[in-house]
C-alpha positions as CSV (number, residue, x, y, z in Angstrom):
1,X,-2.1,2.3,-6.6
2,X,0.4,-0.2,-7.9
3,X,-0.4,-3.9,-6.1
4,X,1.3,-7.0,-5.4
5,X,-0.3,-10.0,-5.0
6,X,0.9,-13.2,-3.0
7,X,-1.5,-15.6,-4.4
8,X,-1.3,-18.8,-1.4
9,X,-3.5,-21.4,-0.4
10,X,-4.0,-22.4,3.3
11,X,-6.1,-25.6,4.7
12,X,-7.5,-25.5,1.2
13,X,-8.5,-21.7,0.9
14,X,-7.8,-19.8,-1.9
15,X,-6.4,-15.9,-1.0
16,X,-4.4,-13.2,-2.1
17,X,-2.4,-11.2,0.2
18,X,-2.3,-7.6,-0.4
19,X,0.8,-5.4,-0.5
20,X,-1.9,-2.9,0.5
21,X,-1.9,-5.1,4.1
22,X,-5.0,-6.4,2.8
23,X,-6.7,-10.0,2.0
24,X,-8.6,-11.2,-0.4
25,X,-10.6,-14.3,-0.4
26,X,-11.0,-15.7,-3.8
27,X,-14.3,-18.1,-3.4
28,X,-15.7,-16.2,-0.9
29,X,-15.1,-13.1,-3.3
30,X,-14.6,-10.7,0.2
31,X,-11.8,-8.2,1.3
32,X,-10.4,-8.5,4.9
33,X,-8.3,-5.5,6.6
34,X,-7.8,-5.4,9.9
35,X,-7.1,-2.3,12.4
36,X,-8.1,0.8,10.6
37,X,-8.0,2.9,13.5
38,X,-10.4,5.9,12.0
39,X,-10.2,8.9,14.9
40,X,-7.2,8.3,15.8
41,X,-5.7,12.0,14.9
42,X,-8.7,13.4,16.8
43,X,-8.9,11.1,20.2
44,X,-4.9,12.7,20.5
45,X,-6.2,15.8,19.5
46,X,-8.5,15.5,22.6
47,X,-5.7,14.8,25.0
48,X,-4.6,18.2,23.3
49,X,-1.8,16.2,20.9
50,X,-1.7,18.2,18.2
51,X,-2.3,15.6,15.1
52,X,-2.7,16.2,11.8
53,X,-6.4,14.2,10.6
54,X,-5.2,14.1,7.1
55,X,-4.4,10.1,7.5
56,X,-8.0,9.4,7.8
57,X,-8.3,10.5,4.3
58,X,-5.5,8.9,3.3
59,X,-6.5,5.5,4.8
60,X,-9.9,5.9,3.3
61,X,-8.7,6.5,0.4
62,X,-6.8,3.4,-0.2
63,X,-9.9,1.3,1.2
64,X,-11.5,2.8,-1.7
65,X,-9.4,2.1,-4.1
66,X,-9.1,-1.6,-3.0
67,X,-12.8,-2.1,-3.1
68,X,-12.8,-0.3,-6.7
69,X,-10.5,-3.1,-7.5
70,X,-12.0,-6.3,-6.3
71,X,-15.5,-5.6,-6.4
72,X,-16.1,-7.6,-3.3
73,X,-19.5,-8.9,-2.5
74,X,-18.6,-7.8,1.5
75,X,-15.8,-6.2,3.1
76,X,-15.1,-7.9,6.3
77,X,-13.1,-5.7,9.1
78,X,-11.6,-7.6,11.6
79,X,-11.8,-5.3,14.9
80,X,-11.1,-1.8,15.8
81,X,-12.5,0.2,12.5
82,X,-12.4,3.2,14.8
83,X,-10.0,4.1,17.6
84,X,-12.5,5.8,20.3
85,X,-15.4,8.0,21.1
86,X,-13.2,11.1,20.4
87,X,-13.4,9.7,16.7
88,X,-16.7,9.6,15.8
89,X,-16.9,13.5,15.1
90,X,-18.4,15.0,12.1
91,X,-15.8,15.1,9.6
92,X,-14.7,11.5,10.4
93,X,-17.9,9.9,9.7
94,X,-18.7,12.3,6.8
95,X,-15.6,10.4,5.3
96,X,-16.8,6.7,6.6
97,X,-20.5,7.4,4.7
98,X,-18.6,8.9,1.2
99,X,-16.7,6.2,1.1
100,X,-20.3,3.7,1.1
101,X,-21.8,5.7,-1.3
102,X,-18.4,5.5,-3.7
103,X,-18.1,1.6,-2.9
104,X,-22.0,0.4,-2.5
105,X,-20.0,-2.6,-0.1
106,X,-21.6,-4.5,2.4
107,X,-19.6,-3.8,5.1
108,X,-19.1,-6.5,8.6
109,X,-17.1,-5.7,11.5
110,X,-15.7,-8.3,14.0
111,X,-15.7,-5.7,16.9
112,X,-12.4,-5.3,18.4
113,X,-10.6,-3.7,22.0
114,X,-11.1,0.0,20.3
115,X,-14.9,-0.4,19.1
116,X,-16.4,-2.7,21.2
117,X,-17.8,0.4,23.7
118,X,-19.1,1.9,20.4
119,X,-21.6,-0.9,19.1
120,X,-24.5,1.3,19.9
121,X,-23.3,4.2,17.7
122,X,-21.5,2.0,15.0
123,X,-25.0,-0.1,14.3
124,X,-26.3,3.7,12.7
125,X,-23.6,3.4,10.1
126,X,-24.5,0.7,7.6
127,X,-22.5,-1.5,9.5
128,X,-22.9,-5.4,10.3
129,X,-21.6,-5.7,13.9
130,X,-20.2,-9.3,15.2
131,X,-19.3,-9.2,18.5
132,X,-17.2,-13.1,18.3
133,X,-15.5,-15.0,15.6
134,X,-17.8,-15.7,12.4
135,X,-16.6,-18.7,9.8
136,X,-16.4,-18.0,6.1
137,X,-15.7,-21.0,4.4
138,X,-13.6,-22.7,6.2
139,X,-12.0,-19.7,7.9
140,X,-12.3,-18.4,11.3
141,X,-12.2,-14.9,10.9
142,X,-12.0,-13.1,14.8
143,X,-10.3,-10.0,15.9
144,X,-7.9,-11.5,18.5
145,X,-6.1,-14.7,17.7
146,X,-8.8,-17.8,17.7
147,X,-6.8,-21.0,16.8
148,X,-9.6,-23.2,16.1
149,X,-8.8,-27.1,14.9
150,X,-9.8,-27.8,11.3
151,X,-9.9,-24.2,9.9
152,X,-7.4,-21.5,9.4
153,X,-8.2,-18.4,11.6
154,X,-7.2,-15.0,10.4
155,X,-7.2,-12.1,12.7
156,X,-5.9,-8.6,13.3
157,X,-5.4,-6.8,16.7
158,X,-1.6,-7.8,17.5
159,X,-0.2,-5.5,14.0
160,X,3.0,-7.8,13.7
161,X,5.8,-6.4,12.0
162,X,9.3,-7.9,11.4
163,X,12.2,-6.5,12.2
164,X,15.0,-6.4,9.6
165,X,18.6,-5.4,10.4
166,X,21.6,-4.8,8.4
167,X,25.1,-2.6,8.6
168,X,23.3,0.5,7.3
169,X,20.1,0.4,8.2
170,X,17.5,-1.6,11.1
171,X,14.2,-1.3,10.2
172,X,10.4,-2.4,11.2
173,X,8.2,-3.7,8.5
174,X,4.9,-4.6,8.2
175,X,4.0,-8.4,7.6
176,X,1.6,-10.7,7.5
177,X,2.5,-13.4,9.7
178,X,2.0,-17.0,9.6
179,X,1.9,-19.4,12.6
180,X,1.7,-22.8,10.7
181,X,1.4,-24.6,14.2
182,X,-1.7,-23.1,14.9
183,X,-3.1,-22.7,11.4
184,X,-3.2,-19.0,11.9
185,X,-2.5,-15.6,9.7
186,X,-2.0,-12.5,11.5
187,X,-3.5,-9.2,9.2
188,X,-0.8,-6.1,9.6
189,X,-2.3,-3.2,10.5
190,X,-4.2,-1.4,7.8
191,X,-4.6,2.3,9.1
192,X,-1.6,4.6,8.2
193,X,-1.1,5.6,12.0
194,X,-0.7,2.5,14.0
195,X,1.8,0.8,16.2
196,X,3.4,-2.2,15.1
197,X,4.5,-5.0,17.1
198,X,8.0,-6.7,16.3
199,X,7.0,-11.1,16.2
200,X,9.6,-13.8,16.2
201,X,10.9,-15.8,12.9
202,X,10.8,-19.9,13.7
203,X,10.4,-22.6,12.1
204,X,6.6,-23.0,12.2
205,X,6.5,-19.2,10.9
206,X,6.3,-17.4,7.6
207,X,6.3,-13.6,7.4
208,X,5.5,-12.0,4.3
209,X,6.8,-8.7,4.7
210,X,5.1,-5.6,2.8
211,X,8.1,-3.6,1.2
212,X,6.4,-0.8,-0.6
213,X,4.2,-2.5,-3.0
214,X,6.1,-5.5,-2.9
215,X,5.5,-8.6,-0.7
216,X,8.7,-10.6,-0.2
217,X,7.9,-13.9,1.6
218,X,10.6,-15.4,4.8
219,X,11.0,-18.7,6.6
220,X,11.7,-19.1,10.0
């Protein structure tokens, strides 16, 4: 996995954003993703979409690899780790519990829109469930947005992307995006089949778009 790094500091926390549409959080030595959306391939294959579930794997995979990288003391994930019920079938878990036993991470999840219904089911699964917004330092980490005064919140939930346009080509790209008004950093999605939705460039905004495995930073 070839990795970027966009080494910033915000309301005097150290972090590294990920070209993996990851965080890292240097003195808090913890990894933040956000919107992993396990099951997603088999909740449409229960509406009888035909899916392929190969993206779980794939998505695993690179939380893996991440992990194997940083040797974080916790991995924070902030909402929706799993998209339904319909996703919490045999071979989807058998993938969540291989990839505990490869990493040996302590694992919390800020319980998002998709996963809240599943608590019950997700507290078997060596998993720290937080059903609010928990502080790290002197970062509010939630699932929706959670301006607080004082700290920086970072969240998940809305996957913002940026649109880019240009003769030849108009495309969507994943960003991190950065309300400086309200102190707050918005996590892209991290599964490999989400949505994305398009935010606005202004002046109190900085996206840092993920290109590949580059991360090219833009003003409002």
């Amino acid at each position: 996995m070839g990795s970027e790094m966009e080494a910033i500091e915000l309301s005097g926390v150290k972090l590294k954003l990920l070209s993996e549409k990851a965080i890292y959080l240097n003195d808090a030595n913890s990894l933040l993703v956000s919107d992993v959306h396990l099951g997603k391939s088999e909740t449409f294959q229960a509406a009888g979409i035909p899916v392929s579930n190969q993206v779980n794997q794939a998505t695993l995979q690179r939380l893996q690899t991440l992990c194997q990288m940083f040797h974080p003391q916790r991995l924070f994930i902030l909402g929706d780790l799993f998209h339904s019920k319909f996703a919490l079938v045999d071979e989807v878990l058998d993938g969540w519990f291989q990839f505990l036993t490869a990493t040996q991470v302590d694992v919390t999840l800020i319980l998002g829109n998709h996963d809240r219904a599943l608590v019950s089911t997700l507290n078997q699964l060596s998993i720290e469930c937080i059903t609010t917004s928990i502080q790290v330092e002197n970062v509010v980490l939630s699932h929706e947005p959670s301006p607080q005064p004082g700290c920086l919140n970072i969240c998940g939930h809305v996957h913002p992307c940026i649109r880019m346009k240009s003769k030849l080509d108009n495309l969507r790209l994943p960003c991190f995006y950065l309300d400086h008004a309200q102190n707050m950093l918005i996590l892209p999605s991290f599964g490999e089949f989400t949505g994305s939705h398009e935010m606005p460039l202004t002046r109190h905004s900085t996206a840092y778009i993920v290109v590949s495995d580059r991360i090219i930073a833009i003003n409002g």
